[in-house]
C-alpha positions as CSV (number, residue, x, y, z in Angstrom):
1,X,24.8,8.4,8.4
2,X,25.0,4.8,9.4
3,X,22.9,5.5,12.3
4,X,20.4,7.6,10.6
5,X,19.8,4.4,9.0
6,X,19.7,1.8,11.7
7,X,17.1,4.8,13.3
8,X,14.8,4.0,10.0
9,X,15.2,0.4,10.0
10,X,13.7,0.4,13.3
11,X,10.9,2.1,12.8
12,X,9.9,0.5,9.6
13,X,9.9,-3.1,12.0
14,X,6.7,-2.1,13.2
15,X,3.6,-2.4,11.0
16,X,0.0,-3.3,11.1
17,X,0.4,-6.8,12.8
18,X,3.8,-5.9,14.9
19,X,2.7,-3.0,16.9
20,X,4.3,-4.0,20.3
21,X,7.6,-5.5,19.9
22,X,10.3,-6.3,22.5
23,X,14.2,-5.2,21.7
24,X,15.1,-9.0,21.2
25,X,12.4,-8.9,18.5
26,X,13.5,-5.5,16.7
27,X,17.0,-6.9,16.9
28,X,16.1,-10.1,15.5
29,X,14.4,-8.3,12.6
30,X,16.8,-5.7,11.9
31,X,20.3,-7.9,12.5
32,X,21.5,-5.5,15.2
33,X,22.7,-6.1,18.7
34,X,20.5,-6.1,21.6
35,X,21.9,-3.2,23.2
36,X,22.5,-1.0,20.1
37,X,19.1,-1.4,19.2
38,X,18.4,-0.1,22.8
39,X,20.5,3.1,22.8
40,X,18.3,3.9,18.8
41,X,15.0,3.5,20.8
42,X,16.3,5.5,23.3
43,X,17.1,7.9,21.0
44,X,13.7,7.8,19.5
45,X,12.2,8.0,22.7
46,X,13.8,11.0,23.1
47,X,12.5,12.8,19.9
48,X,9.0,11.9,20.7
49,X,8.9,8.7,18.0
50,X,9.1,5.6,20.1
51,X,8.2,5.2,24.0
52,X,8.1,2.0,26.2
53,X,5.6,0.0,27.2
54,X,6.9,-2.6,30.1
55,X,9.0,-4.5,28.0
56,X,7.7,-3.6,24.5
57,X,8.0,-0.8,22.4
58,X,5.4,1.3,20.3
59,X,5.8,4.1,17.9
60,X,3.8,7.4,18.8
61,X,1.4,9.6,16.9
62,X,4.6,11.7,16.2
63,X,5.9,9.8,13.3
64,X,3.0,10.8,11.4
65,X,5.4,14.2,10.8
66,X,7.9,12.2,9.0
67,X,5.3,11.8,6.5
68,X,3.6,15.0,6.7
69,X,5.5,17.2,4.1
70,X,5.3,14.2,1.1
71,X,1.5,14.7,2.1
72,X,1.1,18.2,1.3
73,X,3.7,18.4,-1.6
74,X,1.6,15.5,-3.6
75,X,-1.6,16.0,-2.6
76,X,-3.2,13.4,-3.8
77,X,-4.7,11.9,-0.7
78,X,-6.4,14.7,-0.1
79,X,-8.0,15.4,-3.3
80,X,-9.1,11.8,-3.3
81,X,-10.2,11.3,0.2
82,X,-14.0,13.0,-0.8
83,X,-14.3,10.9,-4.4
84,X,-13.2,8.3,-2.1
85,X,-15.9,8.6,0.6
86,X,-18.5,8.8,-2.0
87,X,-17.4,5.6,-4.2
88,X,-17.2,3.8,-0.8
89,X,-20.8,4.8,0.2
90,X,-22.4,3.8,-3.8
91,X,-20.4,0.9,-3.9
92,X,-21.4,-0.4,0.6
93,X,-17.3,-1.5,-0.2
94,X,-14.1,-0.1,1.6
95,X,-11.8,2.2,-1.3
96,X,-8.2,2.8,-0.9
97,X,-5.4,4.6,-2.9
98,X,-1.9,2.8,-3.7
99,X,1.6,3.9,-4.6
100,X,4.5,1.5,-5.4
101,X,7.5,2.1,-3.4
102,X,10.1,-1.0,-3.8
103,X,8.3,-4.0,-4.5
104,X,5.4,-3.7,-2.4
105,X,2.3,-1.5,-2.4
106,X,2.0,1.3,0.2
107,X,-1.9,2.6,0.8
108,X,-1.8,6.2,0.8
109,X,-5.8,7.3,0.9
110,X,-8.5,5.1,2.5
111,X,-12.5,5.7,3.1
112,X,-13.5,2.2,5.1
113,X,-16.8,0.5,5.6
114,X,-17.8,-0.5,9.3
115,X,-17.6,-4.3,9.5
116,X,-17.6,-5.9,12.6
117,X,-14.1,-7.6,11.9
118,X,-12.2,-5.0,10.5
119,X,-9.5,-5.9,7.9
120,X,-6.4,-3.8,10.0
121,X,-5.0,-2.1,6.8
122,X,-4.3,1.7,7.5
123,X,-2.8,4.3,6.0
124,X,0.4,3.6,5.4
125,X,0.5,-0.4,5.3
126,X,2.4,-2.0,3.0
127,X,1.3,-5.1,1.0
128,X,3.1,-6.9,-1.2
129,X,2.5,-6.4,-4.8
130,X,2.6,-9.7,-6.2
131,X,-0.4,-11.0,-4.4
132,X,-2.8,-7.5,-4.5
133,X,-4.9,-6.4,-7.6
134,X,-3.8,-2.8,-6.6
135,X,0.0,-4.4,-7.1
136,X,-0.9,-5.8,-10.6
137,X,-2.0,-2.3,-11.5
138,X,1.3,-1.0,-10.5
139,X,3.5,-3.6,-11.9
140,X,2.0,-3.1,-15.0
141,X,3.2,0.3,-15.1
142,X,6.6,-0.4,-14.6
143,X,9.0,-0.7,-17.4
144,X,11.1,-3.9,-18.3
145,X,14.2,-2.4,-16.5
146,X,12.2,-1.9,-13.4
147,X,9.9,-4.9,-13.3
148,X,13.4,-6.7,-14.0
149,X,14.8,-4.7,-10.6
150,X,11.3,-6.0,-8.9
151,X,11.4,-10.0,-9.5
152,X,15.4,-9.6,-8.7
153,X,14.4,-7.9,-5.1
154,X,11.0,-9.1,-4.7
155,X,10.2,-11.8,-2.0
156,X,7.4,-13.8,-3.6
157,X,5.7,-15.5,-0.4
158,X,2.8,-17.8,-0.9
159,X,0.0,-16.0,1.5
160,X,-2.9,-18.9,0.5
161,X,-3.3,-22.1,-2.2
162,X,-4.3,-19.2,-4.4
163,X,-1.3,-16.7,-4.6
164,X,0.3,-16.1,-7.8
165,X,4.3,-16.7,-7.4
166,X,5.5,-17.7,-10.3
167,X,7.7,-14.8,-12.6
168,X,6.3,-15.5,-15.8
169,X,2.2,-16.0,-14.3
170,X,3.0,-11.9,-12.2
171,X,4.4,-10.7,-15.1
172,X,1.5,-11.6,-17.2
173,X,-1.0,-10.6,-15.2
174,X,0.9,-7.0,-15.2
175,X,1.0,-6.9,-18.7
176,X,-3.1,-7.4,-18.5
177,X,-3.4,-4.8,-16.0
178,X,-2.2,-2.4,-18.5
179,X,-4.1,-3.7,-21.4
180,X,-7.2,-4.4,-20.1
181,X,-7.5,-0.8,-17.3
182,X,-8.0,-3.1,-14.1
183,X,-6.9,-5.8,-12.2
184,X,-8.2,-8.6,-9.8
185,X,-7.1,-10.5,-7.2
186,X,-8.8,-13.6,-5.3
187,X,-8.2,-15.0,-2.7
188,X,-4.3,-14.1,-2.7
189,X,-3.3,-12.4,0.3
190,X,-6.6,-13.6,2.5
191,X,-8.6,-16.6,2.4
192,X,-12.2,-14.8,1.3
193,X,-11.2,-11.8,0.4
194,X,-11.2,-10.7,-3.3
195,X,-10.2,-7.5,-5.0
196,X,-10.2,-5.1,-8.3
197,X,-7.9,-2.3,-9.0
198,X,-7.5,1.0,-11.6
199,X,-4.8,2.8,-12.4
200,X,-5.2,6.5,-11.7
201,X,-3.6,8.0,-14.5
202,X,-1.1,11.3,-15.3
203,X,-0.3,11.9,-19.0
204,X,-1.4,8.5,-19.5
205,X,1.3,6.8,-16.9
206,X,-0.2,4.9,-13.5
207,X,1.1,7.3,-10.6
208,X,-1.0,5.4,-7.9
209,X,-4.0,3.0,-8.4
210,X,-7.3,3.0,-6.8
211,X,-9.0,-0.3,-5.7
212,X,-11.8,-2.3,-3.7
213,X,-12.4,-5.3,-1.3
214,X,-15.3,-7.4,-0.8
215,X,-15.4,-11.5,0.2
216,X,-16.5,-14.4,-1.4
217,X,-19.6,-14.4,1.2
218,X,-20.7,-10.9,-0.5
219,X,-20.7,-11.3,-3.8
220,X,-18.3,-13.4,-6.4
221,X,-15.0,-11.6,-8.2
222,X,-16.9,-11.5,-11.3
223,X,-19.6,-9.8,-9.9
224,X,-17.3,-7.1,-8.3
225,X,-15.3,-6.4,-11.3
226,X,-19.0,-6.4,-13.0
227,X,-20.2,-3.6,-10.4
228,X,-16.9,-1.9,-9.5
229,X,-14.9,-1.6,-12.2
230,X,-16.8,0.8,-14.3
231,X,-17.5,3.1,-10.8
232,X,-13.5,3.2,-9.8
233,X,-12.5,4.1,-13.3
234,X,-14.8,6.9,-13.4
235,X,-13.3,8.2,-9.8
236,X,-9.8,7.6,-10.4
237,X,-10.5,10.2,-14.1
238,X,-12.2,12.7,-11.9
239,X,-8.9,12.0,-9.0
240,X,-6.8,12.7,-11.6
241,X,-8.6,15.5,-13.3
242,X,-9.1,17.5,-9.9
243,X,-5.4,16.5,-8.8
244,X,-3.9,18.1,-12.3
245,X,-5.9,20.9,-11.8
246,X,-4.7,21.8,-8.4
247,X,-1.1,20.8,-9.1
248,X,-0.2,22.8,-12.7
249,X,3.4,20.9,-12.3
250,X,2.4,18.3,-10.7
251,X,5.5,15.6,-9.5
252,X,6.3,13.0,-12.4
253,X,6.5,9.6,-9.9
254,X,4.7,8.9,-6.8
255,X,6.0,5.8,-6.4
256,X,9.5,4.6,-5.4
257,X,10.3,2.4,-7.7
């Protein structure tokens, strides 16, 4: 079992901005010898997940399996992917679908707007919770035992001069996430970039949340939240709505918390 998970550790090294890496760097990362970090992507290579390139590594489309069944048992990306489309195309904004899973935020459902720099976030990046309105939305539908589990674990990096790090400042903002229905974010994670998030509700308790970007050179984080918050609550009611429907016992948590 202890090499199941080494196997897992090094394929969660790569993300959005490591997609090549050497062995030194995957060792470096995952505090494993050189060579037995060789002999797991060797392994991997062998199933289909990794391959080489010179002297980096890369994953392949096969991965996508591992995630495959979670996919079809929740569902909820693909209910939402169509709502999704749509509120991308009324609001000119990219959309995108969250879960929680330990401390950071994990995008599950996306419908993007062509830009000519494209932000990088795909399926399946994770961002870190602290400094994302869709994270807000999620912390605030933690309980104290698990927000507690969350600041214990929780690496609270500083991203710009506007990220929120301080305990007390997340947990409040949490706390008005769940109050208020939304969340906002400016400036936090990327200079420019701002955000708003919902919650996307099941028997009243936040299972994912559904959110926006724009930058400060569109439009201000007051106008957003003006514009977008009333249009992603309506969508993430219908998400929900549609996703109950199709799911009569549907699964309790989403999220890992």
């Amino acid at each position: 079992m202890r090499s199941l998970e080494r196997g897992l550790l090094v394929l969660r090294t790569f993300s959005r901005k490591r997609r090549e890496l050497s062995i030194a760097e995957i060792a470096e990362a995952v505090q494993l010898s050189r060579p037995t970090v060789r002999r797991m992507l060797l392994t991997l290579e062998s199933l289909g997940y990794t391959e080489q390139h010179g002297s980096t590594w890369v994953l392949t489309p096969r991965v996508l399996e591992i995630g495959s069944g979670y996919f079809v048992d929740t569902s909820l990306a693909e209910v939402a992917q169509p709502l999704l489309r749509d509120l991308s195309d009324e609001l000119g904004e990219t959309c995108n679908i969250a879960i929680y899973d330990r401390g950071d935020v994990v995008q599950l459902a996306r419908a993007e707007v062509e830009r000519i720099v494209p932000d990088g976030i795909k399926i399946g990046t994770r961002l870190p919770a602290h400094a994302t309105a869709l994270g807000s939305v999620l912390l605030g539908g933690l309980d104290e035992a698990e927000l507690a589990s969350f600041f214990a674990a929780a690496r609270l990096d500083s991203y710009t001069g506007q990220t929120v790090v301080e305990p007390s400042a997340i947990r409040a903002r949490a706390a008005a996430a769940r109050v208020n229905g939304f969340a906002a974010s400016a400036q936090e994670l990327d200079a420019g970039m701002i955000a708003i998030a919902v919650p996307i509700l099941l028997d009243r308790v936040p299972i994912a949340a559904l959110g926006t970007t724009s930058t400060t050179a569109r439009m201000s984080i007051a106008e957003l939240i003006e514009r977008g918050v009333p249009l992603l609550t309506t969508t993430a009611d219908e998400i929900s709505r549609i996703f109950q429907l199709g799911n009569p016992h549907p699964p309790k948590n989403l999220s890992h918390r």
